[in-house]
C-alpha positions, 0 to 999 in steps of 0.5 A, spaced: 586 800 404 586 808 405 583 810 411 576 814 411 575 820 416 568 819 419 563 824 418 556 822 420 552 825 425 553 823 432 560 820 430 565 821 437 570 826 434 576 827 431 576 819 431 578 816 424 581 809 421 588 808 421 593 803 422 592 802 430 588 803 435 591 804 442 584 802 447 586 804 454 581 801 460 581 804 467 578 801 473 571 798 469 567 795 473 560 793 470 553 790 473 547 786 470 541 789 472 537 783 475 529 783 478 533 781 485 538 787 484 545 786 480 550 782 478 557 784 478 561 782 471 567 786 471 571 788 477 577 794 476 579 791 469 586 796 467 587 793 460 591 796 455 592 795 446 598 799 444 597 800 436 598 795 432 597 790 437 594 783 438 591 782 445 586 775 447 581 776 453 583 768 454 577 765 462 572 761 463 566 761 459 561 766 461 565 771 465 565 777 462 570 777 456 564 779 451 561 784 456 568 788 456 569 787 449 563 790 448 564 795 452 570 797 448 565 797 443 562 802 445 555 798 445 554 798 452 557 803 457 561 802 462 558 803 469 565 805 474 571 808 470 574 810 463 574 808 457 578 811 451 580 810 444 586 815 442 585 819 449 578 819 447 573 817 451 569 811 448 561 813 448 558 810 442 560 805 437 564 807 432 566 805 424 573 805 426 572 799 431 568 792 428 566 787 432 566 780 428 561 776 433 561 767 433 556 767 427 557 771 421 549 774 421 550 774 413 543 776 409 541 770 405 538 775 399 545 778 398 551 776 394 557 775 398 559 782 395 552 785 397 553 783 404 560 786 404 559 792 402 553 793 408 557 798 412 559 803 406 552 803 404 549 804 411 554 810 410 552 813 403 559 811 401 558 805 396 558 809 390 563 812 391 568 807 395 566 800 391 573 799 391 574 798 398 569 792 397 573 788 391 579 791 395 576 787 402 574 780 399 581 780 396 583 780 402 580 774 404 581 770 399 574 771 396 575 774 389 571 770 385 566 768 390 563 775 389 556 773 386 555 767 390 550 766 395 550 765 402 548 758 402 552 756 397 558 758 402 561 754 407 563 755 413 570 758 413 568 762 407 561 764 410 567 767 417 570 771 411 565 775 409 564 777 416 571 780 416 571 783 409 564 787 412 569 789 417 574 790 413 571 795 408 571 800 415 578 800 414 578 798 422 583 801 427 581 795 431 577 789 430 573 786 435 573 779 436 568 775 439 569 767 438 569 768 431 572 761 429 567 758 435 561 755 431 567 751 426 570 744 425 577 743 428 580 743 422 577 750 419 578 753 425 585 752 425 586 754 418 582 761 420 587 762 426 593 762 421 588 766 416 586 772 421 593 773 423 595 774 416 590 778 415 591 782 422 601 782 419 598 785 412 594 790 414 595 793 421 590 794 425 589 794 433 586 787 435 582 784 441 580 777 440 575 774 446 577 766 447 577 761 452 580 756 447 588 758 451 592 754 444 588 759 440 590 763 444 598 763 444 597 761 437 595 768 434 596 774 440 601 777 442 599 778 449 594 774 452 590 778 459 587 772 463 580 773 466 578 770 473 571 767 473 565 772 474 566 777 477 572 778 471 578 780 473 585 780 471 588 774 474 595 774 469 598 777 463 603 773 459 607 776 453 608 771 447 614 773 444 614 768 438 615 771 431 610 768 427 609 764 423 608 761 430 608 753 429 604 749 434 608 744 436 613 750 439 615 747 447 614 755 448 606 754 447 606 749 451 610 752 457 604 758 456 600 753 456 601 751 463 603 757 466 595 759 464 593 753 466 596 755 473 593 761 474 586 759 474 588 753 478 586 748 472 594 745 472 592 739 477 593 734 471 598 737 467 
């Protein structure tokens, strides 16, 4: 896909699609307003995604990996520190950056190629770039479901929908929140081999939230570990595997462990 220069009002500027991102994270910290005063989230998070790569928020259930990714989303602002996208402070979202949630939110009216094509046409560019529709479904392995249904869809398939809606952006970085989360083990494993395939061919920055930890390694490159709430990074540790990883590597179950004894979990190891 060619990358397309944003133009619509309101866009942060200069920032357009492109291979890579480089996010950068600096002191965030952020609170939940509550009736009986605030609840801390996040604490000094210094996080940073050279373009290109792929990172996982791997911590506990509920301790703020999805308020950080939706951070850097721009779909909330942060309230200490600095967020940047390109050296470009992040305060809104932005086409160049997609979030693929746990649930593909599909539109059961519209074909699989309609519900594709929604972020070119809330654009007013479809007519122009239906290309890049044919173009993302290919990508994903969904060609010749094109005029199918969402409920004719499984699953797995429905998932790859989502991320050919991602993908027609053209994202410099794709944010993931749990997107294999609601599927059975065996298409969740397919999907993992899938989305990494997708990230090798196509380039993108990639910031997956998980607290699955072999999903984890599996897929990044580097995976930050977060404490219980308040987040705060506890480790970061570099998974140099080349891919295609293979699951029974002695090395995955060496950062397995090593994971496990940061967040005090190793005791039956």
């Amino acid at each position: 896909m060619v990358g397309l220069a944003l133009a619509r009002a309101g866009a942060e500027p200069h920032v357009t699609a492109r291979s890579g991102a480089r996010i950068v994270a600096r002191g965030v910290s952020h609170c939940f307003p509550l009736k009986t005063g605030t609840l801390p989230v996040l604490e000094r998070i210094d996080l940073t995604v050279e373009p290109g790569e792929f990172v996982a928020l791997l911590g506990p259930s509920g301790c703020g990996k999805s308020t950080l990714l939706r951070l850097i989303a721009g779909l909330e602002r942060a309230d200490v520190g600095q967020l940047t996208h390109d050296d470009l402070p992040i305060v809104r979202p932005e086409p160049s950056r997609i979030v693929v949630f746990q649930d593909p939110t599909l539109f059961p009216w519209r074909t699989v190629w309609e519900n594709a094509s929604l972020g070119l046409q809330a654009r007013g560019v479809l007519r122009s770039q239906r290309h890049r529709v044919d173009e993302a479904l290919a990508l994903v392995g969904l060609g010749e479901f094109a005029t199918a249904l969402p409920h004719q869809l499984s699953g797995g398939m429905a998932q790859r929908v989502a991320l050919a809606r991602a993908l027609v952006n053209d994202p410099a970085l794709l944010l993931m929140d749990e997107p294999l989360g609601k599927l059975d083990s065996l298409t969740r494993l397919a999907m993992q081999s899938e989305l990494v395939g997708l990230w090798r061919r196509t380039g993108f920055s990639a910031l997956l939230v998980t607290h699955d930890i072999e999903e984890a390694f599996f897929m990044a490159q580097r995976v930050i570990v977060l404490s219980n709430r308040p987040a705060r990074i506890v480790t970061e540790l570099r998974n140099d595997l080349p891919y295609p990883r293979h699951r029974g590597d002695p090395a995955l179950n060496s950062l397995r462990h090593r994971t496990l004894q940061a967040l005090g979990l190793d005791g039956t190891w």
